[in-house]
C-alpha positions in Angstrom: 89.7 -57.8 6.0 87.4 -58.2 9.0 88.2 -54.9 10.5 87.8 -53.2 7.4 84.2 -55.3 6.9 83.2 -54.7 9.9 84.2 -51.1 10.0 81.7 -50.9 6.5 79.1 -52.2 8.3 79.4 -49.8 11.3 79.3 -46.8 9.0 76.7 -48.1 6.7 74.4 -48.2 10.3 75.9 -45.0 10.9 74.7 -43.4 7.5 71.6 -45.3 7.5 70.9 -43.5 11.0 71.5 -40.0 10.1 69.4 -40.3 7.0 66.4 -42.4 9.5 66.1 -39.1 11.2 65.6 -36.7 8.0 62.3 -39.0 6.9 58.8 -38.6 8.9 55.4 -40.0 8.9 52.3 -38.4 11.2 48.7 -37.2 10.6 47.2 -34.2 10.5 43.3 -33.0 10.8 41.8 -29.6 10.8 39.1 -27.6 9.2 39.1 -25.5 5.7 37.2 -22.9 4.0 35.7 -23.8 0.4 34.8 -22.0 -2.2 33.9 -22.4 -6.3 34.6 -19.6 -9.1 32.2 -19.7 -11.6 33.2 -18.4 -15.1 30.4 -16.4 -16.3 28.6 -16.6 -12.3 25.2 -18.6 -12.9 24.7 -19.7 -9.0 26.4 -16.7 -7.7 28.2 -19.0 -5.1 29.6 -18.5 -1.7 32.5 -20.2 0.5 31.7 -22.8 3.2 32.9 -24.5 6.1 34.3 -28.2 6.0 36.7 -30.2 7.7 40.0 -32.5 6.0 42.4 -35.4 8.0 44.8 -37.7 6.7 48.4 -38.5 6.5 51.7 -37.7 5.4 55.4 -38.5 4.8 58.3 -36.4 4.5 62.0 -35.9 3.3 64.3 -33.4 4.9 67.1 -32.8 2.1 69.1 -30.7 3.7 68.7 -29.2 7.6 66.1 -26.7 6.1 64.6 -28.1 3.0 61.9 -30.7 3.0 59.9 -32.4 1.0 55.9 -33.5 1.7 53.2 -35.7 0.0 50.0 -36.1 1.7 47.3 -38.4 1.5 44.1 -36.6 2.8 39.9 -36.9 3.3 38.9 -33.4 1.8 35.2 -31.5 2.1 34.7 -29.0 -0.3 31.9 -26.7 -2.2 30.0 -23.8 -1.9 27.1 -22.2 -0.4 24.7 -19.0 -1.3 21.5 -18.1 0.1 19.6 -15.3 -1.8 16.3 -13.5 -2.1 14.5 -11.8 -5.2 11.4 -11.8 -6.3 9.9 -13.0 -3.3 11.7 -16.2 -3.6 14.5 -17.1 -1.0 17.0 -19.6 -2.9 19.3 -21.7 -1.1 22.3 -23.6 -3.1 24.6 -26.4 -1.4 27.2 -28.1 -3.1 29.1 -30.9 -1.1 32.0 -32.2 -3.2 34.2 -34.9 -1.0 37.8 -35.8 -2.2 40.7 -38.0 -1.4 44.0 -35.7 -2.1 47.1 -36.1 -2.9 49.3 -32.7 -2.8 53.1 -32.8 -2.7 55.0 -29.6 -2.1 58.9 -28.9 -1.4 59.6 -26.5 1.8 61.7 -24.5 3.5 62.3 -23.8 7.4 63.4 -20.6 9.0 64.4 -20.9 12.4 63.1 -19.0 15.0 64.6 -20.7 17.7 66.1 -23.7 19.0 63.4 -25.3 18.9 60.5 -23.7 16.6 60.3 -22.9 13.1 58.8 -21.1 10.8 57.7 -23.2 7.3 56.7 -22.3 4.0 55.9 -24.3 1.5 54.9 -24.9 -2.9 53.5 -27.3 -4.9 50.8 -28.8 -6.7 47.7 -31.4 -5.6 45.6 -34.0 -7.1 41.9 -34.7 -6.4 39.9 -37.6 -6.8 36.1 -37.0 -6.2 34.6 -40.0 -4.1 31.2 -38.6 -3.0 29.0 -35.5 -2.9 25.6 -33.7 -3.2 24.3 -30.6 -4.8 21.3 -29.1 -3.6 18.5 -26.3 -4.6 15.9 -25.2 -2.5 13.3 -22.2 -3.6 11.1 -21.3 -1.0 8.4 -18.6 -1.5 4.8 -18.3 -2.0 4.0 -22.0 -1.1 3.2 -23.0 -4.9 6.5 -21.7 -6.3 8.5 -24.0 -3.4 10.6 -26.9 -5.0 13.7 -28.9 -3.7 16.1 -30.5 -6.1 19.1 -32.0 -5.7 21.4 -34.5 -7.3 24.8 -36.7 -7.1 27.7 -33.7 -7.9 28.9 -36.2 -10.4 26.3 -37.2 -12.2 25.6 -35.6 -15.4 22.2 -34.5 -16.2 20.3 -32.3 -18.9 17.8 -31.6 -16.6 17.5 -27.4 -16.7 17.2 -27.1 -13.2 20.1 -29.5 -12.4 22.3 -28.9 -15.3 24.6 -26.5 -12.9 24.6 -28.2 -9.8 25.9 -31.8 -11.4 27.9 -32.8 -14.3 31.4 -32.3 -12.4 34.4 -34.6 -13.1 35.9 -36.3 -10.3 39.3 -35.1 -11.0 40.7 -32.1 -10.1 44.3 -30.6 -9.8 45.8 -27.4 -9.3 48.3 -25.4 -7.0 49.2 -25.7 -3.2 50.7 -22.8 -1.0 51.9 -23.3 2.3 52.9 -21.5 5.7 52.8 -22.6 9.3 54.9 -23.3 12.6 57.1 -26.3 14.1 58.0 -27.3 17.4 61.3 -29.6 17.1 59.9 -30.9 13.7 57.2 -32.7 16.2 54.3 -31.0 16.5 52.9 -28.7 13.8 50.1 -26.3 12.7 49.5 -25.0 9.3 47.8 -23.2 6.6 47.6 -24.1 3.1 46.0 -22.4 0.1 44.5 -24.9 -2.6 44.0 -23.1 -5.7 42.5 -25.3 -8.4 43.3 -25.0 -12.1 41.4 -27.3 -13.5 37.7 -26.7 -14.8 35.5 -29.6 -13.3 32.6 -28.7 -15.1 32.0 -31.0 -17.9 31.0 -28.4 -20.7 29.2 -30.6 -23.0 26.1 -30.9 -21.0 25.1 -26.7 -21.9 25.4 -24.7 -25.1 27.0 -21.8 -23.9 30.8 -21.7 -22.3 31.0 -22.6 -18.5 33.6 -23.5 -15.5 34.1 -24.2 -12.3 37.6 -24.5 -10.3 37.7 -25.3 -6.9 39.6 -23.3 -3.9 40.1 -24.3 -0.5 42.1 -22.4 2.8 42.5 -25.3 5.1 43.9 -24.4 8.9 45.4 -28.4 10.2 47.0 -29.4 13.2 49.6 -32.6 12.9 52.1 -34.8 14.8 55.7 -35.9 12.8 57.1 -39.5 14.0 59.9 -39.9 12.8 61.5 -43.2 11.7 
């Protein structure tokens, strides 16, 4: 009976081992470009730069299938600059998220010791912070800044587009990027939001926004 407990134990450390390997925890930072469709186009908005760091944790199911949820810091928004009328307009928005996408993956070896990932799934946001800002700049009467809180809601005609957003967002993730011994990692992941964010009540006529984001990271897997 001792052998036999003993030999239980030995393969229950064994087991647990093996499986120790298959589960990972690191961080990741990088940079992303943002952008906002606008359904019909009222601030005829462009993408912009920002930046996104967090952590994760994943699963490897088999040798090549793997499982991911992150837990991320996200900029997002849009930017356009544009001149008619002898008016130059400038419109920032500056959305900031935490993030939680989770996607399933697969590996494709391209050697020993690097690999080649892709990667689907789906993401939820939660908006934490964030300006939106107008600036007209022309004959020196017609010059005005505004600006307001991206979640606030307003009725106010020249804010009425740049807040009333809901904090919550959700929509699709795709993923590709490279491995080296399930270590080191870079990747880049498409963010393709499906939700409107626009809170609709505050205007007469139909309008949305959904978010999209291309975000280039670089990360580092520990493993447990």
């Amino acid at each position: 009976m001792k052998k036999i407990i003993l030999f239980a134990l030995f393969a229950l450390g064994v087991t647990f081992s093996s499986n120790a390997q298959k589960l990972g925890y690191g961080f990741q930072l990088g940079g992303n470009i943002s952008g906002i469709r606008e359904q019909p186009e009222q601030l005829y908005l462009g993408t912009k730069f920002g930046f996104q760091l967090g952590g994760f944790v994943d699963y490897y199911i088999a040798e090549k299938i793997y499982t991911k949820a992150n837990l991320i810091f996200i900029t997002k928004g849009a930017h356009n600059g544009a001149t008619a009328l002898g008016l130059t307009i400038y419109t920032d928005i500056n959305p900031m998220y935490l993030q939680l996408p989770i996607v399933i993956g697969y590996s494709f070896n391209l050697n020993k010791d690097i690999n080649f990932d892709i990667s689907f799934g789906g993401y939820l946001s939660l908006g934490i912070a964030g300006k939106s800002k107008s600036e007209i700049n022309g004959n020196g009467a017609n010059d005005r800044n505004v600006s307001i809180n991206y979640f606030d809601e307003t009725s106010d005609a020249e804010l009425v587009y740049l807040g009333n957003n809901n904090r919550f967002d959700s929509g699709l993730r795709f993923g590709a990027g490279i491995n080296v011994n399930k270590l080191l990692f870079i990747s880049l992941d498409y963010d393709l939001g499906l939700k409107n964010i626009y809170n609709d009540k505050n205007i007469n006529t139909y309008y949305a926004k959904e978010n999209y984001t291309i975000g280039l990271t670089l990360g580092y897997r520990f493993q447990y």
